[in-house]
Short mmCIF file of the C-alpha atoms (twelve columns), coordinates in Angstrom:
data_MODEL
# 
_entry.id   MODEL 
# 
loop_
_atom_site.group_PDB 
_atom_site.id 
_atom_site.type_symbol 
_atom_site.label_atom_id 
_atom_site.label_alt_id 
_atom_site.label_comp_id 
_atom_site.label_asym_id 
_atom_site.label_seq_id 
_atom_site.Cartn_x 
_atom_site.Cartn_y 
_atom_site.Cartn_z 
_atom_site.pdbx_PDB_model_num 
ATOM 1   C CA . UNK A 1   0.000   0.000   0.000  1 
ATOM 2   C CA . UNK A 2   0.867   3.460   -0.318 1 
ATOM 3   C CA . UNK A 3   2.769   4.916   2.451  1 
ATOM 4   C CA . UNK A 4   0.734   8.129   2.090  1 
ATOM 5   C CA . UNK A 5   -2.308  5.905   2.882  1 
ATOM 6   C CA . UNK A 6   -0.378  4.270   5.998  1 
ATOM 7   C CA . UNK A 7   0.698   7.951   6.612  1 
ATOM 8   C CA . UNK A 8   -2.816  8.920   7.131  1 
ATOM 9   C CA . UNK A 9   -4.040  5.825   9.666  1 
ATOM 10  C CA . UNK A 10  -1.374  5.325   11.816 1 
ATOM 11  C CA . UNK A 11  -3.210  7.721   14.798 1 
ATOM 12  C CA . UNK A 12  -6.282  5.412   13.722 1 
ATOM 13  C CA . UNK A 13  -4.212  2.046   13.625 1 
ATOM 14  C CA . UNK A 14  -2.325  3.225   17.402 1 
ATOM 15  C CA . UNK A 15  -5.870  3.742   18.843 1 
ATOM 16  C CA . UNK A 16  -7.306  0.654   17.757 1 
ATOM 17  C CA . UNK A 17  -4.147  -0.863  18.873 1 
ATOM 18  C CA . UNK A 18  -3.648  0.360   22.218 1 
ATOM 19  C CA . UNK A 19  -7.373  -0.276  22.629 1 
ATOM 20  C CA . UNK A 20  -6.685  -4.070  21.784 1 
ATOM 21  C CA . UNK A 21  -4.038  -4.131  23.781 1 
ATOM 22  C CA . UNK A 22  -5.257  -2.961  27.100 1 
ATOM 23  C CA . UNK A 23  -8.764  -5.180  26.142 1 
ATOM 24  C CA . UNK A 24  -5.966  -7.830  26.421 1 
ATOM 25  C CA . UNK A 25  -4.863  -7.051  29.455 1 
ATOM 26  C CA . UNK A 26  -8.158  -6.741  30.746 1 
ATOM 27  C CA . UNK A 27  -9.502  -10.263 29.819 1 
ATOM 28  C CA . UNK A 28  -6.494  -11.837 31.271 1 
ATOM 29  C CA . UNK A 29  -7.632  -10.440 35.160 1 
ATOM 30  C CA . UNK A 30  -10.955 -12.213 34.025 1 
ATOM 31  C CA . UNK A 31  -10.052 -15.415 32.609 1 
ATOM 32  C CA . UNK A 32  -9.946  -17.095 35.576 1 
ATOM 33  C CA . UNK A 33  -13.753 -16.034 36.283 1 
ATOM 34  C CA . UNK A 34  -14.637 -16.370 32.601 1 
ATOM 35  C CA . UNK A 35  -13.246 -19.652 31.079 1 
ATOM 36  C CA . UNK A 36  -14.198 -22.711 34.034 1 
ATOM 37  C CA . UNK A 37  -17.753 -21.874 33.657 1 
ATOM 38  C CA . UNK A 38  -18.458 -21.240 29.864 1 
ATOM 39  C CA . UNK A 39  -19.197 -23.555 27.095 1 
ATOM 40  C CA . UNK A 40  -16.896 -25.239 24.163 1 
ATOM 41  C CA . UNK A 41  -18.857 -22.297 21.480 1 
ATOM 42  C CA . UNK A 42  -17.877 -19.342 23.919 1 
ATOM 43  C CA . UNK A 43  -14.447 -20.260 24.144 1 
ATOM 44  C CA . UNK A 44  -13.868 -21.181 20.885 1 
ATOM 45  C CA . UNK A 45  -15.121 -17.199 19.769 1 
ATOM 46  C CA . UNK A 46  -12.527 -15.718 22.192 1 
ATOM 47  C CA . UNK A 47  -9.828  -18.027 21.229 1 
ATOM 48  C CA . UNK A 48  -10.707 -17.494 17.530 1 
ATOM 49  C CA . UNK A 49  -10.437 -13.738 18.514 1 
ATOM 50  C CA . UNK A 50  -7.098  -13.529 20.221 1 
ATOM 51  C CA . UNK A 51  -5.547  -15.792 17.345 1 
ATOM 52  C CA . UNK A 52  -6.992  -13.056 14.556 1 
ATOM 53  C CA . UNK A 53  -5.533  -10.762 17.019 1 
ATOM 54  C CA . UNK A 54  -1.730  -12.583 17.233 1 
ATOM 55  C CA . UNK A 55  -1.738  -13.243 12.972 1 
ATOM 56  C CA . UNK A 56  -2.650  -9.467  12.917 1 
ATOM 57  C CA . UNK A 57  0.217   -8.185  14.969 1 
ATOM 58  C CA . UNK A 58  2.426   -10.698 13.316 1 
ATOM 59  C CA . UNK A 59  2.082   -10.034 9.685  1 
ATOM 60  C CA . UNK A 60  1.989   -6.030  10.633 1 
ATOM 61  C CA . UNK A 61  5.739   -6.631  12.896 1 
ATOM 62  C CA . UNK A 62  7.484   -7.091  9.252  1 
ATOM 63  C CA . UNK A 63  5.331   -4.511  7.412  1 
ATOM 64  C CA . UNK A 64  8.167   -1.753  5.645  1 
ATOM 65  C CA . UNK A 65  5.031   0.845   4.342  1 
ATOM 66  C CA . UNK A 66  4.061   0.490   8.055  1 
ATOM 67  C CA . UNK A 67  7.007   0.634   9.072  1 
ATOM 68  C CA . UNK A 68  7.988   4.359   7.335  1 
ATOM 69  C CA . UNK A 69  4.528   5.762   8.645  1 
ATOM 70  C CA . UNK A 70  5.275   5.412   12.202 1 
ATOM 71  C CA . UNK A 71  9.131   7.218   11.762 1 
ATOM 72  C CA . UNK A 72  6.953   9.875   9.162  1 
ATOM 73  C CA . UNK A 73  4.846   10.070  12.184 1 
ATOM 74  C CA . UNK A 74  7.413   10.299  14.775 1 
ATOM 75  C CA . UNK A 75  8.965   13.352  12.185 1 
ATOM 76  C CA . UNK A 76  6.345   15.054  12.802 1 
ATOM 77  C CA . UNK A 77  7.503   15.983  16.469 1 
ATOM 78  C CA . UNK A 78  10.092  17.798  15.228 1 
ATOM 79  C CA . UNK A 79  7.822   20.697  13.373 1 
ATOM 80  C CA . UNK A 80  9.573   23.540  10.876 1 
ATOM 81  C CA . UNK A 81  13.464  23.610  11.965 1 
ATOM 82  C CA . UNK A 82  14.989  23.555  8.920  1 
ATOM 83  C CA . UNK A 83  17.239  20.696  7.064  1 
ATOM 84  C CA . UNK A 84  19.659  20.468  9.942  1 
ATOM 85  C CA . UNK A 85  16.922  19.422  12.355 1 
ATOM 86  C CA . UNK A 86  15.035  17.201  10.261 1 
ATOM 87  C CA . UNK A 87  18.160  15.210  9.086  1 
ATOM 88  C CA . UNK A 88  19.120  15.479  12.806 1 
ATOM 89  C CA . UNK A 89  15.536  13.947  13.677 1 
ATOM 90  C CA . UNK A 90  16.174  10.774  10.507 1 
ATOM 91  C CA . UNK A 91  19.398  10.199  11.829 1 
ATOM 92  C CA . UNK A 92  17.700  9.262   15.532 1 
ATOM 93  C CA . UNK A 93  14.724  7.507   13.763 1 
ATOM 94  C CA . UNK A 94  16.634  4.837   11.456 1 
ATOM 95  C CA . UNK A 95  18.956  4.757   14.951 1 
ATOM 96  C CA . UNK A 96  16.408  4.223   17.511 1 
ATOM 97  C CA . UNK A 97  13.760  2.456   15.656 1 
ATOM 98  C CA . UNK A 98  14.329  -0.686  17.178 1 
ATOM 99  C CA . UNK A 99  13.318  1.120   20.164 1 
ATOM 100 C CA . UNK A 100 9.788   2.890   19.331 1 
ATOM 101 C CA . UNK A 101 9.277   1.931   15.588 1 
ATOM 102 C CA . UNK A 102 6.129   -0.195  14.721 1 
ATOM 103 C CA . UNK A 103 7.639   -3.571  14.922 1 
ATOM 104 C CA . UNK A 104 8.257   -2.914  19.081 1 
ATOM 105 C CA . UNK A 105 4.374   -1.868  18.891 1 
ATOM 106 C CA . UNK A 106 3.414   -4.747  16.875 1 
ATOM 107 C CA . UNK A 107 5.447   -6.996  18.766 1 
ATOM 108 C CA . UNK A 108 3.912   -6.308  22.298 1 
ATOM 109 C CA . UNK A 109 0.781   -6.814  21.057 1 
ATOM 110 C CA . UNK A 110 1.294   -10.292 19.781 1 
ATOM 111 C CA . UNK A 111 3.081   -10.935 22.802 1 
ATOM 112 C CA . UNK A 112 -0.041  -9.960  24.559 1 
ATOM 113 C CA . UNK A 113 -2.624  -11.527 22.856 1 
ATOM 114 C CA . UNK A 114 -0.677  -14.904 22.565 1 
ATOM 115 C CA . UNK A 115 -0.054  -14.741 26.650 1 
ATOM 116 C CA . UNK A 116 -3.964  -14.335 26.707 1 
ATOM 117 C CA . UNK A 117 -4.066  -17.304 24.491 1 
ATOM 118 C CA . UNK A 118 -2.064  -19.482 26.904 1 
ATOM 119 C CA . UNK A 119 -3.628  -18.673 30.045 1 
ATOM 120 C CA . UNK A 120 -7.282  -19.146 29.056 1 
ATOM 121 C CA . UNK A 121 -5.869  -22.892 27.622 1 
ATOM 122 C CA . UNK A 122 -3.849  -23.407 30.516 1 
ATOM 123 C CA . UNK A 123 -6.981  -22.997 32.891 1 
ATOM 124 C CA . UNK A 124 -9.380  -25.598 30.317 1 
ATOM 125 C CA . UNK A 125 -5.859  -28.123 30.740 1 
ATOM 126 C CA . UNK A 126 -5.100  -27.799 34.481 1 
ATOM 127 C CA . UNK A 127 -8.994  -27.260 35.853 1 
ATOM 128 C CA . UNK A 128 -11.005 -28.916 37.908 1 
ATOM 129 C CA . UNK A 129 -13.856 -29.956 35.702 1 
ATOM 130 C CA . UNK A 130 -12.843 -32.940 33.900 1 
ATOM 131 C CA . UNK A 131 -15.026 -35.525 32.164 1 
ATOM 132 C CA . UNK A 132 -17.201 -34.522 29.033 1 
ATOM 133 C CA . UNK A 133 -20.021 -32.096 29.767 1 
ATOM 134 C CA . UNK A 134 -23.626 -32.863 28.648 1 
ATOM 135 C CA . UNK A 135 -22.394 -31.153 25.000 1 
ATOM 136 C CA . UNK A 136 -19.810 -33.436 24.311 1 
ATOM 137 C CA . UNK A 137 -16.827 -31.059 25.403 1 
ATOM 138 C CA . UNK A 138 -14.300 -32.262 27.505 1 
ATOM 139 C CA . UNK A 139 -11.837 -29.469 27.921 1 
ATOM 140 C CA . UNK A 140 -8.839  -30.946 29.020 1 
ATOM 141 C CA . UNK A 141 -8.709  -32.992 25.541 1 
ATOM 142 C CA . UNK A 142 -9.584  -29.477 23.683 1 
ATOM 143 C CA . UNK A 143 -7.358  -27.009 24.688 1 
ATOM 144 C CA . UNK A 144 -4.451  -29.783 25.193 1 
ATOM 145 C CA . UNK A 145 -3.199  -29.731 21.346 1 
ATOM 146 C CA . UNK A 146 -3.787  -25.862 20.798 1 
ATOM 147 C CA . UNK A 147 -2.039  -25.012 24.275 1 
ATOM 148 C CA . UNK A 148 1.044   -27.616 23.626 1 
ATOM 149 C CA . UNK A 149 1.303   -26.114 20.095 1 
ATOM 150 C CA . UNK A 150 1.396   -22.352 20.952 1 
ATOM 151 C CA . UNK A 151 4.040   -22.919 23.738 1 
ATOM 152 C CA . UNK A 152 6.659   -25.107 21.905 1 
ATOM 153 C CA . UNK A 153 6.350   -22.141 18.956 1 
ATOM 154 C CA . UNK A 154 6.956   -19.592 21.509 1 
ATOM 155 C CA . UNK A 155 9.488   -21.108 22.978 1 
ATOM 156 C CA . UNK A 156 11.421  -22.180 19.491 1 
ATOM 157 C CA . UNK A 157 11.322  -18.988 18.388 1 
ATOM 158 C CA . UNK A 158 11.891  -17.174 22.205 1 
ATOM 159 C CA . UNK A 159 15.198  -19.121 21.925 1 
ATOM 160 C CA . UNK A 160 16.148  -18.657 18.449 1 
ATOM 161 C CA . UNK A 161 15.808  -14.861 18.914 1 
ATOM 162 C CA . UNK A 162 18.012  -15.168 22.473 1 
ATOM 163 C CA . UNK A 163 20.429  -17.501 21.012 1 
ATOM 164 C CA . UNK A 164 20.943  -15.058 17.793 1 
ATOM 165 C CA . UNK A 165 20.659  -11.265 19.936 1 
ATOM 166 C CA . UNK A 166 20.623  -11.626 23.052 1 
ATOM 167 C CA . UNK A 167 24.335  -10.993 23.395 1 
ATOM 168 C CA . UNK A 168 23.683  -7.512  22.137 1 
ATOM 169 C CA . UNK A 169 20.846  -6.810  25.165 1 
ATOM 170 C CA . UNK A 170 21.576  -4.158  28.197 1 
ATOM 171 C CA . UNK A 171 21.285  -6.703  30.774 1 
ATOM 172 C CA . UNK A 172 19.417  -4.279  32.527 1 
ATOM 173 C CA . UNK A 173 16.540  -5.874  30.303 1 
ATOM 174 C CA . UNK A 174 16.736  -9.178  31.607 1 
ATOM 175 C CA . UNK A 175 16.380  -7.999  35.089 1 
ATOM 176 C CA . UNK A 176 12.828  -8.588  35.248 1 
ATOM 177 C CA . UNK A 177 11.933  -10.685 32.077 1 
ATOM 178 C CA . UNK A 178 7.732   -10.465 33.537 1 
ATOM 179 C CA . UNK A 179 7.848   -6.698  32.499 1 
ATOM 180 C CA . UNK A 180 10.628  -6.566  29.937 1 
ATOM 181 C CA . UNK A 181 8.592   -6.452  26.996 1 
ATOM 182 C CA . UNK A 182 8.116   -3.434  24.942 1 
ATOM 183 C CA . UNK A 183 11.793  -2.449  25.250 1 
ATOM 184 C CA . UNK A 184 13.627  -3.256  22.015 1 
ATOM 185 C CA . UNK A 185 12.148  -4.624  18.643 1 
ATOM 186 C CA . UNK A 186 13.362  -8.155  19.414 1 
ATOM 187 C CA . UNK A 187 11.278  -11.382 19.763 1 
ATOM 188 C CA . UNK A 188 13.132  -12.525 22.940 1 
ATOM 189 C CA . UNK A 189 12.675  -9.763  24.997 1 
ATOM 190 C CA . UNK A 190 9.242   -8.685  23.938 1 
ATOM 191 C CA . UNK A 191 8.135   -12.356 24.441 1 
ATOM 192 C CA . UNK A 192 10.087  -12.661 27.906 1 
ATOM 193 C CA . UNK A 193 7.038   -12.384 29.986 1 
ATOM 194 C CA . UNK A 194 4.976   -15.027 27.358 1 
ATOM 195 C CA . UNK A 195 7.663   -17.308 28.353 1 
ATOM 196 C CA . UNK A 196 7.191   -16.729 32.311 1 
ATOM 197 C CA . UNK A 197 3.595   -17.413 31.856 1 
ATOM 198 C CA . UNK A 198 4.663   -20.512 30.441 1 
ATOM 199 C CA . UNK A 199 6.965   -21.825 33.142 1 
ATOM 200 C CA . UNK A 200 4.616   -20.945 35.289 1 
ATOM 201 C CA . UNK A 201 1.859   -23.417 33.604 1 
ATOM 202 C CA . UNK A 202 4.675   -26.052 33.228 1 
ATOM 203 C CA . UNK A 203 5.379   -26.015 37.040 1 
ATOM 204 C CA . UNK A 204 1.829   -25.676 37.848 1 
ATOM 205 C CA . UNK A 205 0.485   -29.158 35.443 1 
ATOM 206 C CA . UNK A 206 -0.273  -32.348 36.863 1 
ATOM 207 C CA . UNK A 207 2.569   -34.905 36.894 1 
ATOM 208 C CA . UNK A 208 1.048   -36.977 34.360 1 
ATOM 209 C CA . UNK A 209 0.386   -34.236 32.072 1 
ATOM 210 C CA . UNK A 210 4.049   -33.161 32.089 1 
ATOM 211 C CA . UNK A 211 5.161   -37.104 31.848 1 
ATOM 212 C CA . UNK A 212 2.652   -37.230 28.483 1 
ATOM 213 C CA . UNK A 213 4.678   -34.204 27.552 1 
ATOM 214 C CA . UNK A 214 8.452   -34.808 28.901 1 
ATOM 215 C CA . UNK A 215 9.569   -35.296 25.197 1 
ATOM 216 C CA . UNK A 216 8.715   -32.074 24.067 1 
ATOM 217 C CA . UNK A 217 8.556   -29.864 27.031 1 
ATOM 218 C CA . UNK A 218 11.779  -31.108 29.377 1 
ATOM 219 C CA . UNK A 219 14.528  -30.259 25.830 1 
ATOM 220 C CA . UNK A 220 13.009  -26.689 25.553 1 
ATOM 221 C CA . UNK A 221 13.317  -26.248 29.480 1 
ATOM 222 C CA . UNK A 222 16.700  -27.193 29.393 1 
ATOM 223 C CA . UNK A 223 17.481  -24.698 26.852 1 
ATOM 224 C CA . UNK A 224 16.099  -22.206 28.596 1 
ATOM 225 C CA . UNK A 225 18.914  -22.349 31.548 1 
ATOM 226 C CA . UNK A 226 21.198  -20.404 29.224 1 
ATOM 227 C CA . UNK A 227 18.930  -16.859 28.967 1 
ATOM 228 C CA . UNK A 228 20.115  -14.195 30.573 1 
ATOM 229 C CA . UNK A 229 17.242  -13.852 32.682 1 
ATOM 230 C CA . UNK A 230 17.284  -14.597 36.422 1 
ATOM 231 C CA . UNK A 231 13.698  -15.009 36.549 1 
ATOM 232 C CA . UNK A 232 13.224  -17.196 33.979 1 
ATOM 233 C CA . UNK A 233 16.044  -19.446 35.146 1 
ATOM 234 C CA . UNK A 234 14.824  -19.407 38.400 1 
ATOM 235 C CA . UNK A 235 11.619  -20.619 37.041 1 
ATOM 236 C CA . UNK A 236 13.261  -23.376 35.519 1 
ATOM 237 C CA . UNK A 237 14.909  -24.236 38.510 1 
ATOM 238 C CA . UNK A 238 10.849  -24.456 40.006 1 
ATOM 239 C CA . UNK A 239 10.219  -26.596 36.934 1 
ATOM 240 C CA . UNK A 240 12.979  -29.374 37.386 1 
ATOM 241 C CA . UNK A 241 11.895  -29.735 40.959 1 
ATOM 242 C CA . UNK A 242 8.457   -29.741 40.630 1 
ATOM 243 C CA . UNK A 243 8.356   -31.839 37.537 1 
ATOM 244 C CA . UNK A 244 11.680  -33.677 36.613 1 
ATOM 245 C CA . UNK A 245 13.078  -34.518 39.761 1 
ATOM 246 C CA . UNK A 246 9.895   -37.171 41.047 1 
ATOM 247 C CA . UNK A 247 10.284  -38.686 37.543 1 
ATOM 248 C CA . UNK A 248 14.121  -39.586 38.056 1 
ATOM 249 C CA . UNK A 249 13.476  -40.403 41.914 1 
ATOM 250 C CA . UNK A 250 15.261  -37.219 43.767 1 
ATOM 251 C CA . UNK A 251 14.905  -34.183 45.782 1 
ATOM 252 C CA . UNK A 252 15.908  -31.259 44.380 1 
# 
């Protein structure tokens, strides 16, 4: 598209954005309330939702005509200085756009929608209401494959992004991976609190679900002990004591 027509919709797009985004963050307080006590087609809406939400935010991370609207936007800060002041102003942009160009936007709010994702599976996997309800919905056995397949691609990519940039990240970042997102246009540290969510569910799942899952999940947690984040390796710490130790027989 144009980038005069991006140029003219990126207030419009940020709105609609930040709306989704803090309607994100809303749900997620609610979830908990929300999800045990609603049926198969009411979940299946808001999961259908959040996913839209996540390809959206995903396809718009990469988006170059996007991309120059939010720096043409940013320009427009700087007002009538002259040439020194706008070159002075594109100099910073193409500098600090990893910093507050669209694709750290974009990127926080696929990191929020897909944390949204996981929770509302993780409380239809771990909750209390098992068996198959009077519909023919047994929720355990419906979020199971969506929740197992969201997490493993989070985590391949959380570690492919780490393993490739994280060397070049203030450590400052890593400080508190749970609120680390939003800092630099990177897929590691924007999805650093998606992947404390998971850890969380991991240490939090029955024994047997983990043992159904060792194969996949234990590798990826393993990998995970060489990010630079305290807080997530503490949480895998949590994870092998909860979860791996009773399968080899010891007391972490």
């Amino acid at each position: 598209m144009p980038t005069e027509y991006w140029g003219e919709l990126v207030p419009e797009l940020k709105v609609r954005c930040v709306a989704a985004h803090c309607a994100q963050q809303s749900l997620v307080d609610v979830l908990d309330r929300f999800v045990p006590f609603s049926g198969k087609s009411d979940v299946s809406t808001v999961l259908e939702a959040l996913n839209k939400s996540r390809l959206a935010a995903e396809t718009t991370v990469g988006d170059e005509d996007v991309s120059t609207a939010f720096q043409e936007a940013l320009l427009n800060d700087w007002g009538d200085g002259g040439v020194a002041v706008v070159e002075q102003a594109l100099d910073n942009a193409a500098r600090l756009s990893h910093l507050h160009g669209s694709a750290v936007f974009f990127l926080t709010q696929e990191a929020g929608a897909t944390k949204a994702v996981i929770h509302m599976l993780s409380i239809l996997y771990r909750g209390e209401r098992k068996g198959v309800d009077s519909d023919g919905w047994d929720r355990e056995q419906f979020a199971e494959p969506h929740l197992l397949g969201v997490m493993n691609e989070v985590l391949g990519k959380f570690l492919a992004s780490e393993e490739k940039d994280g060397h070049l990240i203030d450590p400052n970042v890593w400080r508190n991976a749970s609120e680390s997102g939003g800092k630099v246009a990177l897929y590691c540290t924007s999805f650093a609190p998606v992947v404390v969510e998971i850890l969380r569910i991991i240490r939090s799942i029955k024994p047997e679900q983990f043992a159904k899952h060792k194969q996949e999940l234990f590798p990826a947690v393993c990998k995970l002990i060489r990010v630079q984040s305290e807080e997530i390796r503490q949480l895998v710490h949590e994870v092998l004591a909860a979860q791996v130790a009773p399968i080899l027989g010891v007391q972490l």
